[in-house]
C-alpha positions as CSV (number, residue, x, y, z in Angstrom):
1,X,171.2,64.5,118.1
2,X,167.4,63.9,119.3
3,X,169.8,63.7,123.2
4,X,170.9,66.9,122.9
5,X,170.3,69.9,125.1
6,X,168.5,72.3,123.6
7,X,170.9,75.8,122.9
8,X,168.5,78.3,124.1
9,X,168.0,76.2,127.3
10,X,172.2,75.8,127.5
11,X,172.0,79.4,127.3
12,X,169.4,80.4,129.6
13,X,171.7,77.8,132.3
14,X,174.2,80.0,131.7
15,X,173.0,82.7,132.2
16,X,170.9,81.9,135.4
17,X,174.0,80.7,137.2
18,X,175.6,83.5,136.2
19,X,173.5,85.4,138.6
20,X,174.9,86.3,141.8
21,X,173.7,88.8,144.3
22,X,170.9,88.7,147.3
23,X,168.1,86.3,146.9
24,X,164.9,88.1,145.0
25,X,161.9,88.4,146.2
26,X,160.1,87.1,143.5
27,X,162.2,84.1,142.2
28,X,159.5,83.6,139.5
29,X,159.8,87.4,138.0
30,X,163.6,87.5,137.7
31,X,164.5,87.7,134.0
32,X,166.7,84.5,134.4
33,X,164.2,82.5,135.5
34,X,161.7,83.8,132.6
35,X,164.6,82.9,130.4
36,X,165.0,79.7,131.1
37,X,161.2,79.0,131.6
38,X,160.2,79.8,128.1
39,X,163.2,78.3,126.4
40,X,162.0,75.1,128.3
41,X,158.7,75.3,127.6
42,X,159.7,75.7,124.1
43,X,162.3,73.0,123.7
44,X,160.5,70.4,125.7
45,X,156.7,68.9,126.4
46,X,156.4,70.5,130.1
47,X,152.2,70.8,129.9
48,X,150.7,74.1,131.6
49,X,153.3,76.7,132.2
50,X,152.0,77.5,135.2
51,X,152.3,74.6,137.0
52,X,155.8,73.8,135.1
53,X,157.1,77.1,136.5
54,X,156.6,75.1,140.1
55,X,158.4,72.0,138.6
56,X,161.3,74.1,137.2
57,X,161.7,75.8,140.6
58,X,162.0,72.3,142.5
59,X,164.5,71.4,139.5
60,X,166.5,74.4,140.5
61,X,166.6,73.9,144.6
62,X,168.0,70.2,143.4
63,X,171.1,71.1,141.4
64,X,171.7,74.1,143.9
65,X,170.8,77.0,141.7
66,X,173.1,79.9,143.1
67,X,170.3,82.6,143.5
68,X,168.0,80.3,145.9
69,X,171.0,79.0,148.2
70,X,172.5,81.1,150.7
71,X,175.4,83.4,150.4
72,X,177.8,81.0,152.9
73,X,176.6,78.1,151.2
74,X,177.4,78.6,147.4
75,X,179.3,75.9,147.3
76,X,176.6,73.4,146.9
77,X,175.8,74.1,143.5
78,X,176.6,72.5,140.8
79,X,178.1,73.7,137.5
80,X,176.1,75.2,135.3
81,X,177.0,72.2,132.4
82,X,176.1,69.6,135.2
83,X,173.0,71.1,136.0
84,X,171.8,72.1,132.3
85,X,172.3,67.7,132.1
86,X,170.4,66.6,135.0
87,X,168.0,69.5,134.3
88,X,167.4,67.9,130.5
89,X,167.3,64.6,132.0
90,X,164.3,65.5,134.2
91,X,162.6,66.8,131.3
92,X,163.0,63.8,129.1
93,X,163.2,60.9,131.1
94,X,160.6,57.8,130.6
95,X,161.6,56.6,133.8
96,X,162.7,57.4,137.7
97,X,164.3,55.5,140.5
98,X,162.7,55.8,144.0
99,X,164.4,54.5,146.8
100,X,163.0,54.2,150.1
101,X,164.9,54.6,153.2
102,X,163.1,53.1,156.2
103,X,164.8,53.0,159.7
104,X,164.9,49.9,161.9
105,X,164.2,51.6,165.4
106,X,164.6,48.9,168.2
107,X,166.1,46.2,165.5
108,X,168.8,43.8,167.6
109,X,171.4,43.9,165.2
110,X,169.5,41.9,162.4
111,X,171.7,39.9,159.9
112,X,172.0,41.4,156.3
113,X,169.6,40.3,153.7
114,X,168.5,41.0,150.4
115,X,165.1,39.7,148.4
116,X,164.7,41.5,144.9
117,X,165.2,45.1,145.2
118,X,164.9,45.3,149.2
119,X,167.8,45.3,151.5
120,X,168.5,44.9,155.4
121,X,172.0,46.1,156.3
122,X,173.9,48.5,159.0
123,X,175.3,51.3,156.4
124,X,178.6,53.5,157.1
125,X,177.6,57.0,157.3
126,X,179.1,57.7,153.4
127,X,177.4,54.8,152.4
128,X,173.9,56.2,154.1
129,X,175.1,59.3,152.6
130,X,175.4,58.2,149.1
131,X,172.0,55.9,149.4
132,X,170.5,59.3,150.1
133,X,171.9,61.3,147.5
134,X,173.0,64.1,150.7
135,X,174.2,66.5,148.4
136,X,171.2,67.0,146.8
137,X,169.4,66.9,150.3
138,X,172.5,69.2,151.1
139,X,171.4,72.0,148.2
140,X,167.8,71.6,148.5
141,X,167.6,72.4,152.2
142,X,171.1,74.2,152.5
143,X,170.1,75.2,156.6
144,X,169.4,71.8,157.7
145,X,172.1,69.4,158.3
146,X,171.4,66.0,159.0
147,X,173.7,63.6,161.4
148,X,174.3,60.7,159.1
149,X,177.3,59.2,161.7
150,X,174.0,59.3,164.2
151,X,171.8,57.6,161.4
152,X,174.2,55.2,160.6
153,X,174.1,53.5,163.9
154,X,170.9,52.1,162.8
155,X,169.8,49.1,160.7
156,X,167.6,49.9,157.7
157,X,165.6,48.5,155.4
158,X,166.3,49.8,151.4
159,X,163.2,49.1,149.0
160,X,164.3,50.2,145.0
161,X,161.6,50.6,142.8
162,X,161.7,51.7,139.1
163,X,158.4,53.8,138.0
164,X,157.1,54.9,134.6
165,X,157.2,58.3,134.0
166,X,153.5,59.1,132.4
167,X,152.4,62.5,133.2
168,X,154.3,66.3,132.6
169,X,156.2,67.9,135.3
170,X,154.0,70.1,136.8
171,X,151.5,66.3,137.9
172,X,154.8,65.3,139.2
173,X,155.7,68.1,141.7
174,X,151.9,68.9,142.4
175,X,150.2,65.7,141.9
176,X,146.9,67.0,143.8
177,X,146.6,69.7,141.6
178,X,146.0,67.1,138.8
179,X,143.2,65.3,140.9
180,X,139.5,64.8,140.1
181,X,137.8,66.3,143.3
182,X,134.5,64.4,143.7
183,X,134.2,63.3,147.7
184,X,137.0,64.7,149.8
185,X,135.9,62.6,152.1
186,X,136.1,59.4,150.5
187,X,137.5,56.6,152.5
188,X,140.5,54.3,150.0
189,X,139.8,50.8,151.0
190,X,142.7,49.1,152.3
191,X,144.5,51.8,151.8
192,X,148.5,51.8,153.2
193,X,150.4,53.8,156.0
194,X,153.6,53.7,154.0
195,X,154.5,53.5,149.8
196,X,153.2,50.4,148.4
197,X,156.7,49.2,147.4
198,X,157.8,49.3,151.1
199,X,154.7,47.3,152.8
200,X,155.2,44.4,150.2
201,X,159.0,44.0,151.2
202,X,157.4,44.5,154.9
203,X,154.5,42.0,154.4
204,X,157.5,39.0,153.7
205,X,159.7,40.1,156.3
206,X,156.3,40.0,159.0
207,X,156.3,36.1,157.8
208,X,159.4,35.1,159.7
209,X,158.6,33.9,163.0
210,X,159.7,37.2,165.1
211,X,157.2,36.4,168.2
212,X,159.5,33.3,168.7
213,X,162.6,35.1,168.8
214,X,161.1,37.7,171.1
215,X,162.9,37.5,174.1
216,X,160.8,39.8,176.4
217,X,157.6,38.8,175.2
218,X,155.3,40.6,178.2
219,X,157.0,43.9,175.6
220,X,156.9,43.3,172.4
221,X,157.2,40.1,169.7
222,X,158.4,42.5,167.1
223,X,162.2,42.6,165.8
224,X,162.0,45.9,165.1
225,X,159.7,49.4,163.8
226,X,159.6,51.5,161.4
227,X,158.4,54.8,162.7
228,X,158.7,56.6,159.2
229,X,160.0,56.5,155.6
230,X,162.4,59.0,153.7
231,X,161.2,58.1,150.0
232,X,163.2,59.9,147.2
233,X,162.7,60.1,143.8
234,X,165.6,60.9,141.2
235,X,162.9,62.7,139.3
236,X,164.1,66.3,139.9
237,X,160.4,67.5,139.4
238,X,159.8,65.2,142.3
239,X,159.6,67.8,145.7
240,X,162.3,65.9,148.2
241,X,160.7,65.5,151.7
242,X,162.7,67.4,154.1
243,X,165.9,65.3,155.4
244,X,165.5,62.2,157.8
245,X,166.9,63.5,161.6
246,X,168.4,61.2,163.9
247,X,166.1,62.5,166.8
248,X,162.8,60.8,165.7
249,X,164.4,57.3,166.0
250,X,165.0,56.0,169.8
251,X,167.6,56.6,171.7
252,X,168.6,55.5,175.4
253,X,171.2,56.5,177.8
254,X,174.7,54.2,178.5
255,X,177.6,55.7,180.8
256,X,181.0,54.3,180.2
257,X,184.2,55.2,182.6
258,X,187.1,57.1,181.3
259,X,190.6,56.5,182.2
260,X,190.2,58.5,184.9
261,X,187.5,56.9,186.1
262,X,184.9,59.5,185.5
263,X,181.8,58.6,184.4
264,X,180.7,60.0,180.9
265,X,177.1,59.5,179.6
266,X,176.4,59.0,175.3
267,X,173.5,57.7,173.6
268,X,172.9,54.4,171.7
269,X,170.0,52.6,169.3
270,X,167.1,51.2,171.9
271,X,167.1,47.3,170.4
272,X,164.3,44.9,171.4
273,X,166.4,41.7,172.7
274,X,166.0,38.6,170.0
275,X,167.2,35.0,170.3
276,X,170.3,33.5,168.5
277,X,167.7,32.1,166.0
278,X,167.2,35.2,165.1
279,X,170.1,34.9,163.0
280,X,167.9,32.7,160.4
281,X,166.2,35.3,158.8
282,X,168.1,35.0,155.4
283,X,166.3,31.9,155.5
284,X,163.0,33.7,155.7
285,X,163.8,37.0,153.6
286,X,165.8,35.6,150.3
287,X,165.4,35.8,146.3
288,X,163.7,32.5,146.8
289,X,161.1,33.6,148.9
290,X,160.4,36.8,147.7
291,X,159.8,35.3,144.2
292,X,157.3,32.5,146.2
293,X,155.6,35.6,147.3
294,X,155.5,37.6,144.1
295,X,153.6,34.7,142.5
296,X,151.7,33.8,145.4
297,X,150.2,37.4,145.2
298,X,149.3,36.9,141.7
299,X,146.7,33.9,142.7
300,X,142.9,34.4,143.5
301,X,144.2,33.0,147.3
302,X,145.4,36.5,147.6
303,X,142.5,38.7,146.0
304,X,141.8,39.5,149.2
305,X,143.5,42.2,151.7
306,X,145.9,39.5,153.7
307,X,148.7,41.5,153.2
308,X,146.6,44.6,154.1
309,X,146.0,43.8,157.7
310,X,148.7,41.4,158.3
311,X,151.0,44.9,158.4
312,X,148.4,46.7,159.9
313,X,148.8,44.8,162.8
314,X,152.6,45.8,162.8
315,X,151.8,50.0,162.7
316,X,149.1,49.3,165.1
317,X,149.4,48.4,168.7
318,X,146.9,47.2,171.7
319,X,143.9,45.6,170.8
320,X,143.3,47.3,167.5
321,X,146.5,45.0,166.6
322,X,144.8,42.4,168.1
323,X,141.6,42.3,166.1
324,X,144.2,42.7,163.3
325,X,145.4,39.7,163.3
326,X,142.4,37.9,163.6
327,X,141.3,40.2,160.7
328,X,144.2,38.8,158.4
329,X,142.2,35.1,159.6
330,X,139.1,36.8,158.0
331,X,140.4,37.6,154.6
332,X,142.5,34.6,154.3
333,X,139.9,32.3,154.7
334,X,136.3,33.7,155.3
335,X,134.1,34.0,152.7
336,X,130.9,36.8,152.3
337,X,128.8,33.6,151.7
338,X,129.6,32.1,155.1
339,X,127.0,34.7,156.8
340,X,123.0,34.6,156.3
341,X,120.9,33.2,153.5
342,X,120.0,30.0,152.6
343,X,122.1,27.1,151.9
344,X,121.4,23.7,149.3
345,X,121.5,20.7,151.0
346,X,124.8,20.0,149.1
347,X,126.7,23.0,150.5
348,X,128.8,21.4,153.6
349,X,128.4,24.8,155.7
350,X,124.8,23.9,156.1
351,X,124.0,24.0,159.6
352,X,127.0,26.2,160.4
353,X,127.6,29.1,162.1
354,X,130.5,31.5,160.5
355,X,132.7,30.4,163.5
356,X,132.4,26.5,162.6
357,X,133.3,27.5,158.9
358,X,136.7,29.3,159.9
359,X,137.3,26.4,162.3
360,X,137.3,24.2,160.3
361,X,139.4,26.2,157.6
362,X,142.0,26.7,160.2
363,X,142.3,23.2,161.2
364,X,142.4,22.2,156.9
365,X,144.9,24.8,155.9
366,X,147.5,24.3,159.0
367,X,146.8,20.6,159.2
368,X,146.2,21.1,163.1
369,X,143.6,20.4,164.4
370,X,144.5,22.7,167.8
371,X,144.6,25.6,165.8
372,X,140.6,25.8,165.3
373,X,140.3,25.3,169.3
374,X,143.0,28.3,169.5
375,X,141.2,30.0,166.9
376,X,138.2,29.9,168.7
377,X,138.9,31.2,172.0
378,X,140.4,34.4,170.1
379,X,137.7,34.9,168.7
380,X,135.4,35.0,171.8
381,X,138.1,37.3,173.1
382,X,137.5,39.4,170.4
383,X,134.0,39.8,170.3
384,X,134.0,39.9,173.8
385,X,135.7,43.6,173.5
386,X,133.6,44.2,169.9
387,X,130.2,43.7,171.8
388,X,131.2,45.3,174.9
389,X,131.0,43.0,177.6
390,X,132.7,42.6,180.6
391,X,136.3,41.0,180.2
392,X,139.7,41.3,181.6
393,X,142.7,42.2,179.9
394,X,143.7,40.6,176.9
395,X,147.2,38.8,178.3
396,X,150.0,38.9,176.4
397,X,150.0,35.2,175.7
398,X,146.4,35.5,174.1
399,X,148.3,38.5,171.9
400,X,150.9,36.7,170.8
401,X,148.6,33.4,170.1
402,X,147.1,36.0,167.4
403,X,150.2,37.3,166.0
404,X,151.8,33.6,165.5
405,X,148.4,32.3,164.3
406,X,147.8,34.6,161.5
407,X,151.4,34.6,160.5
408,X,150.6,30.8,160.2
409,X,148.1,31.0,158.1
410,X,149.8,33.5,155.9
411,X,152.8,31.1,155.8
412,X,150.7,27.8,155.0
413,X,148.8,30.0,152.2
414,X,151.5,31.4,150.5
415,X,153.1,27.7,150.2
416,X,149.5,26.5,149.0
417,X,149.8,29.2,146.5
418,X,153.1,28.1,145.0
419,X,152.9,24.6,145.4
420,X,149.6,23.4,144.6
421,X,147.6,23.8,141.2
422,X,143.7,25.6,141.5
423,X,142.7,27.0,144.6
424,X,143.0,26.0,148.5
425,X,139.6,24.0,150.0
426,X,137.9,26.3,151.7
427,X,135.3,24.0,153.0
């Protein structure tokens, strides 16, 4: 069978799990290890051996390999046929699952939805648990323990994405190593804070209309943030991150009294306050629009970083979020033509200044005609601050003008990008 395991690698299991004892000092030099190393690197297409020796280690830590867990915590691993399968599996696979966990700190008790292979829901602690894989977490990092009843009194967004498997083990668990090194100090354009996968299911959820459900709007018009995400591969050659703890999310202080009337004090999610309308967003994060946005991303409209700053303004706050969102204005509608050089007499920006252009697009693509004139006066308030003149502060009506305004625009482009044939006027 071309699926079977390999009998000197079954062997070299068995024997490896046989071990028992202290811990080496040298996992790499024990003659188990060497075993199984060389029966792999013989039975399977692993590339170098020595960076497959780093692979095989990270394998090991994931099925709980007795020799690397502590004494007290032998339990974890698995049995030496269960691990010689998932240990084949990593070494033959075309393909790996990657799921993202990513926390809603401050979320108001959204409603649950789900568009393609992303999720919004409040999970039971066995059902965080089993999106986690916690057992594996649990053998790879046998001393740290995390508190999923804690994590599970948050709301989380779950982004699934299935990923080719292209290079040997060794590029998997030490990508860097595989790296051309030209300018370490080369800047990515438009480069993400979180995996790609994650900021294209944030990119539709940041085109419901959160500033209007914000009920304190002097804080904050966002429904929720995502401080970090716990991405896990089931690529065994894949190092896990270490576990997700319930302390980096946001917690405040509630006292309750007992039957006795004494007061006791516990801990609870912090929640920005939303609206009842709030309760629409399946009507804004479905199937339906997540396919409207697959495709609209697929047109020239979107050959420009929209999405890029549009949740760059989410991870960013104070007025680098604010030129953000007119940023997203920028790449949705300007054009490098609009500044300098000469124009024919045909061209229908002669005579115009950039500002008049995007204007004008503004007013055409949301059919408003106010929206220039709002347009406008963010704009002086942003170069204002960009050429440093005297200003007060920005209020937090002018911020939330720019969030709903470039939200809009996103909105009215993606429905131009679905529903219309060619490309949007941009003149």
């Amino acid at each position: 069978m071309a699926d079977a395991i390999p009998e000197a690698v079954s062997g070299a299991v068995a024997a490896l799990w046989a071990r028992r004892g202290p811990r080496p000092d040298n996992t790499f030099e024990t003659p188990e290890f060497v075993r199984l190393k060389d029966a792999c690197i013989a039975s399977y297409q692993v590339g170098a051996a020595f960076w497959f020796a780093m692979s095989l280690w990270e394998i090991l830590k994931s099925l709980g390999c007795a020799m690397l867990l502590p004494k007290d915590q032998q339990a974890l691993a698995l049995t030496a046929a269960e691990a010689e399968r998932r240990q084949h599996v990593a070494l033959t696979a075309s393909v790996s699952k990657v799921v993202h966990l990513c926390p809603l700190d401050w979320a108001d008790g959204p409603p649950a939805v789900r568009f393609g292979s992303n999720r919004i829901n409040r999970f039971s602690a066995d059902e965080l648990r089993a999106i986690a894989d916690a057992p594996r977490i649990a053998r790879a990092f046998p001393s740290m323990r995390p508190d999923w009843d804690r994590l599970a009194q948050f709301h989380w967004l779950v982004v699934e994405e299935t990923l080719p498997i292209t290079v040997e083990p060794g590029a998997r668990t030490n990508p860097f190593m595989y790296e051309v090194m030209h300018d370490l100090g080369a800047i990515t354009a438009h480069e993400g804070r979180f995996p790609e996968a994650v900021e294209e299911a944030l990119f539709l959820l940041l085109l419901a209309p959160w500033e209007d459900w914000a009920e304190a709007q002097e804080v904050d018009w966002r429904g929720f943030r995502i401080p970090w995400v716990y991405s896990m591969s089931d690529d065994l050659c894949v190092p896990l991150k270490s576990p997700p703890l319930d302390s980096s999310l946001t917690w405040l202080p509630e006292v309750f009294y007992n039957a006795y009337g004494e007061p006791e004090e516990f801990e609870v999610p912090a929640r920005f306050s939303t609206a009842d309308e709030a309760t629409t967003l399946p009507d804004y994060a479905s199937d339906a629009a997540w396919a409207d946005l697959v495709r609209a991303a697929r047109s020239p409209l979107f050959e420009t970083p929209i999405r890029h700053f549009l949740v760059r303004a989410f991870h960013s706050t104070g007025i680098d979020e604010f030129i953000a969102h007119l940023t997203v204005l920028e790449a949705a509608l300007g054009l490098q033509s609009d500044y300098g050089g000469k124009r024919a007499a045909s061209d229908p920006r002669k005579g115009r200044k950039a500002t008049q252009i995007m204007m004008a697009r503004v007013a055409a693509l949301l059919d408003d005609a106010a929206a220039a004139v709002e347009f406008e006066e963010l704009f002086n308030l942003r170069s204002a601050y960009v050429h440093g003149r005297p200003m007060a502060p920005i209020s937090s009506v002018d911020w939330f003008r720019a969030r709903r305004l470039a939200r809009r625009a996103v909105v009215a482009l993606v429905r131009y990008a679905t529903g219309f044939a060619g490309a949007a006027p941009l003149d």
